[in-house]
N, C-alpha and C positions, 0 to 999 in steps of 0.2 A: 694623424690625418686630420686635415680642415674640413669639418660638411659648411662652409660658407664657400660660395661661390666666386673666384676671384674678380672685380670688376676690372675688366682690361685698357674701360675706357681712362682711368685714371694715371696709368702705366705709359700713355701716351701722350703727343703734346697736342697741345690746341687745332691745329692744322689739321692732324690726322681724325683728331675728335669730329672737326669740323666736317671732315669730308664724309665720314662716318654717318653721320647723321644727314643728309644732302641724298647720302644715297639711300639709306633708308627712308626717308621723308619719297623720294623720287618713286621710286617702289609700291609705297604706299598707295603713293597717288595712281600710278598707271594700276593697280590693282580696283581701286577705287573704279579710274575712269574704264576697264573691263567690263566690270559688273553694272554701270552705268548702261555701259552698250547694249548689252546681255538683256538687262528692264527694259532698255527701250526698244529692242527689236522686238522683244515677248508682246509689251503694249502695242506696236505695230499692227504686229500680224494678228490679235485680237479685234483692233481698228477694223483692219480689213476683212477678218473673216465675215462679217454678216453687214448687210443693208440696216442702217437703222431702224430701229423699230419705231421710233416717236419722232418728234422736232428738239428736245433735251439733249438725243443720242445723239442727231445729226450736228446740233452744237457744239456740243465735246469736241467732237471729230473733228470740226472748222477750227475749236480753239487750237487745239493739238496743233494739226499746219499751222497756222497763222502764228503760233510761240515759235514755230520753228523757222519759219518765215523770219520772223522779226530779227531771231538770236542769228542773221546771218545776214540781216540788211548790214550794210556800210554806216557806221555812225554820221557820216554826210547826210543819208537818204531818210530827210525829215518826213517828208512827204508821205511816202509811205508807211514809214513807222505810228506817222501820227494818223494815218487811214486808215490802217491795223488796230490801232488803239479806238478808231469811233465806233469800228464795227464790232471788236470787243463788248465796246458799251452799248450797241446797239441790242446785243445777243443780251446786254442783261436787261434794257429797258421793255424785251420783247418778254422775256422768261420774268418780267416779274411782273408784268401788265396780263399774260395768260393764269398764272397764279392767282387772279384777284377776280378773273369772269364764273 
């Protein structure tokens, strides 16, 4: 008796190796993008359970949308994307201006 494991993938030809790997890769990823969902709902519904308690928290929260915002603008829709982006930096000109009073 063999205790070495037989590798099957070698027993097979290229094509099938390929597909082999396509589908576990495939797998992978929708496994992946589950537990993606799974974190983001969790962060969600922490978002939403309580009123911010500072202007920090209520920051986060706007970043939060406004990322999500962004990742679903049209890569056309400059405009926005780049008004998204002032107010980003607006939120750090403000959060690093209060840090120094």
């Amino acid at each position: 008796m063999n205790d070495q494991p037989t590798n099957l993938d070698t027993h097979r030809g290229m094509a099938a190796q390929k597909a082999t790997d396509l589908r576990r890769l495939r797998s992978e990823v929708e496994a992946d993008q589950d537990a993606l969902r799974a974190r983001q709902a969790e962060l969600e519904d922490l978002l939403a359970a309580a009123p911010a308690a500072d202007w920090l928290e209520a920051i986060e929260k706007a970043r939060y949308l406004l990322g999500l915002l962004a990742q679903s603008l049209d890569a056309s829709d400059l405009r926005r994307r780049r008004l998204i982006d002032r107010v980003m930096a607006d939120f750090d000109h403000l959060l690093d201006n209060s840090t120094h009073d």
